[in-house]
Structures are given as C-alpha cells and as structure tokens.
N, C-alpha and C positions, 0 to 999 in steps of 0.2 A: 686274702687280706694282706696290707703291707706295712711297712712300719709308718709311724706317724696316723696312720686313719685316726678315726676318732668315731668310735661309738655312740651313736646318739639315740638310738629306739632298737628293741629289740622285741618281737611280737607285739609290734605295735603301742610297747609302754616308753616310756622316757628314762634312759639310761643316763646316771649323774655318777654312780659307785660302783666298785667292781661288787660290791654285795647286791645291787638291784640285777645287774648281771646276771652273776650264781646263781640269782634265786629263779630270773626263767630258764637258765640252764637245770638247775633242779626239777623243776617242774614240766623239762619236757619229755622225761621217760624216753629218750634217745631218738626223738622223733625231730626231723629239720626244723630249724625253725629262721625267720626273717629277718634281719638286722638292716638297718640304716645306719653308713658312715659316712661320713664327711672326707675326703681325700681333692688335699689342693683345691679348698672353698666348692668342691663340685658335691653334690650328694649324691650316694650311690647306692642300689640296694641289693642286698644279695641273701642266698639260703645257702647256712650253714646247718651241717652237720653235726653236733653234740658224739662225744665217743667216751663210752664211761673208763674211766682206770679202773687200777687194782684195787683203791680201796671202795670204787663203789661211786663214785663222783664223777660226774659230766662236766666235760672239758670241753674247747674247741681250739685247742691248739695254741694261745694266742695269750703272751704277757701282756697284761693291759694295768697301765697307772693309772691312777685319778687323785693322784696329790702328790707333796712334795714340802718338804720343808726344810729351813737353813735360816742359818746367821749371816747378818748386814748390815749395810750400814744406812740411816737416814741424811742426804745431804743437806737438803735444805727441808725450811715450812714457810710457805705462803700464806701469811695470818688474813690476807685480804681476800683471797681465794679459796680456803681453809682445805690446800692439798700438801700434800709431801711428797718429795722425791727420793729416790733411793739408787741403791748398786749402782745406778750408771754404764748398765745392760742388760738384756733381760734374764729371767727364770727359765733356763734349757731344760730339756730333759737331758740328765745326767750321761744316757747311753747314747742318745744320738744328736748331743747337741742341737738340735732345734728346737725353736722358742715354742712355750708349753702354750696352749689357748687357757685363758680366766674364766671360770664362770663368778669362783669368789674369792676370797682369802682375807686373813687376819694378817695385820703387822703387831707384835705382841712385844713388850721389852725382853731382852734380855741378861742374865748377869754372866759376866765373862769370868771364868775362874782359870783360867790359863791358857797357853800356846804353845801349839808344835813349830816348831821354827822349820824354815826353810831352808832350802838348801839344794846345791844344783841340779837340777834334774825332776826335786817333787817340791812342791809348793809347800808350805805348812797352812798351820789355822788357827782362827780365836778359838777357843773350847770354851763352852759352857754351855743355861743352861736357861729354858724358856719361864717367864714368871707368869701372872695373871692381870700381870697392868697392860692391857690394849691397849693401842695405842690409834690401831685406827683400821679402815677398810680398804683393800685393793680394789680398785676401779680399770688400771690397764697396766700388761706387761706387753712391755716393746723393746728391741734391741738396744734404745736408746735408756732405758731404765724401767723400774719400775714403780705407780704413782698411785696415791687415796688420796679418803679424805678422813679427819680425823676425830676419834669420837666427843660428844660433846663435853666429858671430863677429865681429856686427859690434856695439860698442858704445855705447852713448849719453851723450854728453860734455854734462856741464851739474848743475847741484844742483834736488833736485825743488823745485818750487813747487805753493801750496796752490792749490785752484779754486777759483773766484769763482763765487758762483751769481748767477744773473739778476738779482735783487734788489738785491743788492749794489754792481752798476754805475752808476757816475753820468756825465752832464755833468762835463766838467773837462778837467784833465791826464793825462796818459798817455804810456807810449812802446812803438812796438813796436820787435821783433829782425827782422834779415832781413841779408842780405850781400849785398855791393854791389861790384864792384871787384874781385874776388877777394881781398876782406877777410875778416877775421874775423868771426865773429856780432857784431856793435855792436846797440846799443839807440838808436834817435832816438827825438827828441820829438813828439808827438800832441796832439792835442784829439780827447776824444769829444762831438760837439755837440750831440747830439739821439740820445735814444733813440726807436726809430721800433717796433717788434713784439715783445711778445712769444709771438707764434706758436709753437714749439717743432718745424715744422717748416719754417720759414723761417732764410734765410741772410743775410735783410738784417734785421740785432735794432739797429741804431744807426747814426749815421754820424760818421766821423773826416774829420778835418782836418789834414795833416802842416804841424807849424811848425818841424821842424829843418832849417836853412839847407845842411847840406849835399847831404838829400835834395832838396830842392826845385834846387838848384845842379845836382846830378851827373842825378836823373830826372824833373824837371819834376813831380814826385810820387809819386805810385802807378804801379808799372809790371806790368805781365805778368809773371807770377814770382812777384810777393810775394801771391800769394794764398794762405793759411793762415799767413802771416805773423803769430807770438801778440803780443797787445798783453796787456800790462800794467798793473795801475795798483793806484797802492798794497801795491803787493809780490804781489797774486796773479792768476794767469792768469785774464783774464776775457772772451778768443774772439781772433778771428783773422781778419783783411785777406781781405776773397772780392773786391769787385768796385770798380773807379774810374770815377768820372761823368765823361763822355768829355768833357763840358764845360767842368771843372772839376777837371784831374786832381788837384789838389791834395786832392780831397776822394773820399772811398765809404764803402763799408759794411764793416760788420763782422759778425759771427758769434759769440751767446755759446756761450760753451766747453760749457755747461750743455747746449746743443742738441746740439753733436758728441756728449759724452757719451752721450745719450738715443739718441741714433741708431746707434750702435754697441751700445749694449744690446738695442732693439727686434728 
C-alpha cells in the first residue's frame, strides 16, 4: 500500500471508518484477508496480511484517516443557488498535503475565543471552539475551495454584494471581513499589491498586504482561520484570504471570487 490509496472494501464489506476497518481486522484471527483501494482514480485489489501486537490487536501496518476537522471561513452565499463557498483551497491532508476525497461533511459555526499570532517562520490561528448551529452540508472539496449547501434553518446575515470579475481588480486599497476575539464580522484595512495569475484554476490570483493596526497588533497578520476571508474593494466582492507567507506573515495570497464561482459550476 502507498500513501494517499484510499480504502474502499475490505472482505468484500464497504469501508467508510477506520472502526469498520478494525472490526474485519478483529475478526480475521490473523488470517489474509482482501482489500480494494482506489490509487490515482484506478482500483486495485490486493491481500493483506493482518500481524497481531503486543497487546493482542491485528494491525496491517498502515495509518489510515477518515476525517479531519478545522476552523474557516465562509466567503460568500448564493441565496439563488442556496450554496456557500468557503477557504478558497481545498481540505489537505495535514501530512501530505494532497486534497482529502468527501464522502460528507458538516460546516457547523464556530465561536472564536482567541489567536496565536504569527510570526516569521510559523503561521498563528483563530482558537476556538465548535457550536451546534449547522450551518450547512459539504457537497465538494477542490483546490479552488470548498462548497454546500445550506440547511433549511440556518440563515445568512449580511446585504448581498455585487462580484467583481477578474478584470476588474486592481493594485490598491482594500479591506477584508473575518472575526477575531469573538467579535463581530469587522472589515480591516488591506493592500492588494500585485496581481500574480490569472489561471482560473489557481488559488493564488494576487497578493495582499494587511495595514490595519489592530490586525497586525492582535495576529501578527494573516492567521489559520482566515482563509476564505472575502476582501473587498470598491464595494464589490473581488476573492478571498487562502494562504500567508510564513515569512512575512503580514502578507499572502488571495483568490478571485471569479475562480470559486467557475469551480462550483464546473
């Protein structure tokens, strides 16, 4: 097995958790048993071998995830399409960076109760802590972001605003939204300093620079969290906060809105 496969059957049952796993690993009394994975959209089948530890447990060698969760940010809601966008790249796996496959997932609110700031070298983060207000259902994680759709009670607070297409964006001023403190949505102030792609399946279309003094004060700049963070400028939504130069947290990339859009159509 290699990294990244993906476990789908094993003695011919359907594998969703690493507990459906264990349990035909339990049940096989160390005898081989059959697994189907998925490697680079091909499927493959092979027999593995089960080998018990020391405390009595059948293993086959092999760390396997089957979930993952973090703090984000919502960019926009399409009240006519009833989806959301979010991060403005997709959900990795932590250890090898490549994009996780969805079977499901919740978007769930969160209350932020503090930040580790950043600083050269390691990123910081919103800290907090997850509620029970849903908010809505994951449908696809893509490089370009990630999208649902929302459930039928939970509402979207805020006045729409118009998109900004690619074109449109310049060098300048700006501000994005995010919450900070277990604040309100506030707007700080921004510089977009360079546009860098316009690829349309890329997530780095520009770079910002934060100049509001209280962000830089409270998180040393861009922190973990504020990815899909919408920036603004000149009154309409023109992409959203993905990544910060570990360097230089003060500064990263953005994502035009133009691109989420396209990628939730596609």
């Amino acid at each position: 097995m290699r990294v990244n496969d993906i476990i789908t059957e094993a003695e011919g049952e359907t594998i969703k958790t690493n507990e459906d796993l264990q349990n035909i690993l339990t049940g096989c009394n160390g005898d081989s048993i059959e697994i189907t994975i998925i490697r680079d959209e091909n499927k493959i089948n092979k027999t593995v071998k089960p080998i018990k530890n020391m405390v009595g447990v059948y293993l086959i060698g092999a760390w396997v995830r089957d979930s993952c969760a973090g703090i984000g940010t919502i960019t926009y809601y399409d009240s006519d399409k009833n989806y959301f966008s979010a991060l403005g790249h997709g959900i990795c796996d932590c250890d090898t960076s490549k994009l996780m496959p969805l079977e499901s997932g919740e978007v769930v609110k969160a209350n932020i109760s503090g930040v580790t700031r950043s600083k050269s070298g390691k990123a910081g983060s919103l800290n907090g802590y997850f509620t029970d207000t849903k908010i809505g259902d994951l449908t696809k994680n893509t490089p370009i972001g990630i999208y649902g759709t929302a459930t039928d009670n939970y509402t979207f607070e805020g006045e729409k605003i118009q998109l900004a297409e690619a074109g449109e964006i310049k060098t300048g001023k700006a501000e994005i939204y995010t919450t900070i403190n277990n604040e309100s949505i506030q707007s700080y102030a921004i510089e977009i300093t360079r546009i860098c792609s316009k690829n349309p399946k890329s997530n780095e279309s520009f770079v910002i620079k934060v100049t509001d003094e209280k962000i830089l004060d409270e998180c040393g700049g861009i922190v973990q969290g504020m990815s899909g963070s919408p920036i603004v400028q000149n009154g309409k939504l023109v992409g959203a906060v993905t990544h910060v130069f570990l360097n230089e947290p003060q500064k990263g990339y953005g994502i035009f809105v133009e691109n989420m859009v396209k990628s939730y159509e596609d």
